[in-house]
N, C-alpha and C positions, 0 to 999 in steps of 0.2 A: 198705686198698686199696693196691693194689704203687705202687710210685711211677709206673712207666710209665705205667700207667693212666688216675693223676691229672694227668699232661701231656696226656694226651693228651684227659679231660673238657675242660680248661682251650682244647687249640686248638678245639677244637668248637663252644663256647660259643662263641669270641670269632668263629669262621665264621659263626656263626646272627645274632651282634650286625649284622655288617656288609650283608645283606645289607637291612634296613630303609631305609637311603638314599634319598630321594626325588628323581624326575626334575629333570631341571632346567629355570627358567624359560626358554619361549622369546621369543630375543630380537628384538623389533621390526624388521622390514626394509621394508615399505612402509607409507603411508597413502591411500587413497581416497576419494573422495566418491560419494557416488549420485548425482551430478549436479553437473557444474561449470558450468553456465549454469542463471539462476531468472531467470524476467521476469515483473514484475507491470504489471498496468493499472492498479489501486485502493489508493492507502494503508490502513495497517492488513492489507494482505493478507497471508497468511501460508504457508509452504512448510516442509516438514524437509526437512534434510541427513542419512544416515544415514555415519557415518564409518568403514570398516572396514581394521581393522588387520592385516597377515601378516607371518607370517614366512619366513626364504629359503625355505621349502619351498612356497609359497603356500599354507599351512595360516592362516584365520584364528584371532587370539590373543581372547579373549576375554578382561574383567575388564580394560580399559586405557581411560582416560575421557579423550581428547582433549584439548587448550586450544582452546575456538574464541573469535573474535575479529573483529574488523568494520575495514577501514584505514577507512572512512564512516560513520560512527553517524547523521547528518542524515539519511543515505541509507536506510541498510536496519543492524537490529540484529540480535543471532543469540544467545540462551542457552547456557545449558552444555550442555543435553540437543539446541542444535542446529538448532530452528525457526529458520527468518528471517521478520524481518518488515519488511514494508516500510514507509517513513518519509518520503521525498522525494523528487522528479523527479533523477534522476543514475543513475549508475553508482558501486557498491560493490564489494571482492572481501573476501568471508568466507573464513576461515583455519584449518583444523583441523590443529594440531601435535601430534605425540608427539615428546618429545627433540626430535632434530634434523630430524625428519621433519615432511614437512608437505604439503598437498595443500588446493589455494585453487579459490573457484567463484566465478564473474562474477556479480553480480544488479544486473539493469538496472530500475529505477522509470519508467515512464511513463505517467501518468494516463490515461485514456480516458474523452470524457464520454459518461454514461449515461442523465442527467437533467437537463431544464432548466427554471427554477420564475421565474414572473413576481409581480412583486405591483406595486401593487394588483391583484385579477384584474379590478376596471372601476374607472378611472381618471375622473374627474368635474371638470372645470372651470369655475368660473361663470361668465365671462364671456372674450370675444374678449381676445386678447392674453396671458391665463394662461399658466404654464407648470407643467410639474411633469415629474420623472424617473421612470421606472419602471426597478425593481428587475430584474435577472437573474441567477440565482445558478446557477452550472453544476456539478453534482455528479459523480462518479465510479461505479464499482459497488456501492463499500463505503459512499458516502452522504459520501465527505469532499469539502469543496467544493474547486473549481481555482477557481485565480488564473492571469489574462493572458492569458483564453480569449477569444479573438475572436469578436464578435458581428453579424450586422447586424442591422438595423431597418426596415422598410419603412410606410407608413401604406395603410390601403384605402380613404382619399378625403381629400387632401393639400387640398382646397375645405376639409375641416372642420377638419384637424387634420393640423400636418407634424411630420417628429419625426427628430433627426438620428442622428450612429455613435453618441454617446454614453447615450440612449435619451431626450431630452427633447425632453419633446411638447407644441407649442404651442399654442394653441386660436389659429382663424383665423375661423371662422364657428360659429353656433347647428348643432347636429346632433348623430349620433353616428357613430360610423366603430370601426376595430380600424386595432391595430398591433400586428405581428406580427414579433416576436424568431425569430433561427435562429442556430443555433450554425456558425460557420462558420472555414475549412475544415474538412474531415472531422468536421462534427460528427453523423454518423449520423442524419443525418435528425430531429432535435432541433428540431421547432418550439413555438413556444407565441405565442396571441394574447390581447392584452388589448380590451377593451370599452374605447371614448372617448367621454364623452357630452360635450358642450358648452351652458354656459347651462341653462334651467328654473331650475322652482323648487328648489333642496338648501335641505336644514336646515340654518341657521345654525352651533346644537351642533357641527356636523361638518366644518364649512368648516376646513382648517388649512394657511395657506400659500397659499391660492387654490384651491386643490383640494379633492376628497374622494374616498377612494378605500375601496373596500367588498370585502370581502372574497368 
């Protein structure tokens, strides 16, 4: 081969080498959230964040896995892939960084009661002057109970039976009457009664504390 020739194979090849070169990464300019406010009514409740990343072009990057992070863990927690989930009555803000980039969303916790459960559901006294408490347990949507829920109490014949804020109920005469639990303020219309019998015969077996209370 002339020699010319063979210089000038030689620049060709190394023409053909070069253009293989691959694009180059691009580089991160913002981060987003699909939502910078989450508010629950129920613990255990649960919401995703979805984080998306661009760059100057407003082209999103694909293939970049955030840090997310909770400044409240009591409050509300958040995995790698991004759910929050809700943990305690407060305020949280979840945090999704790349590098130095970062984009935070508020999630607010506030119980709402959904359910109100009495026990005994009939309450049994044997005789005048007894007392016993009834049970109120105030639930949420997701079924986790609230604490510091304000209650009243009312009796529907204080002749048989009176019964004060903290739900204990006296026996005052032979009879039966109800008292009637409500969840109050805003507790949506959340009532529940219980049965008050006073005096007869109860079976001894069952008598515990002055009372009997039957399911």
């Amino acid at each position: 081969m002339p020699k010319r020739h063979a210089i000038f194979a030689v620049l060709f090849v190394a023409a053909c080498g070069g253009s293989s070169s691959t694009a180059p990464t691009p580089e991160p300019s913002s981060i987003t959230l699909s939502s910078t406010t989450v508010n629950f009514s129920s613990l255990l409740a649960t919401q995703d964040l979805i984080a998306t990343v661009r760059d100057a072009s407003g082209a999103s990057i694909s293939g970049l896995t955030p840090l997310w992070s909770s400044d409240a863990g009591s409050v509300a927690t958040v995995s790698n892939a991004g759910p929050v989930t809700a943990v305690g009555n407060s305020t949280a803000r979840i945090i999704a960084a790349v590098g130095a980039l970062r984009d935070t969303a508020t999630v607010t916790v506030q119980q709402v009661s959904a359910t109100l459960t009495l026990s005994p559901h009939t309450l049994r006294l044997a005789a005048v002057g007894d007392t016993a408490i009834i049970g109120a347990i105030v639930r949420d949507a997701g079924g986790s109970v609230m604490t510091g829920v304000a209650k009243t109490f009312a009796t529907g014949n204080p002749s048989i039976a009176t019964v004060v804020a903290t739900g204990r109920v006296t026996a005052v005469a032979t009879g039966a009457t109800t008292v009637t639990a409500q969840v109050a303020p805003g507790g949506s219309g959340l009532t529940k009664s219980v049965r008050i019998e006073v005096g007869g015969s109860l079976p001894p077996a069952y008598m515990v504390g002055g009372y009997v209370g039957t399911a």
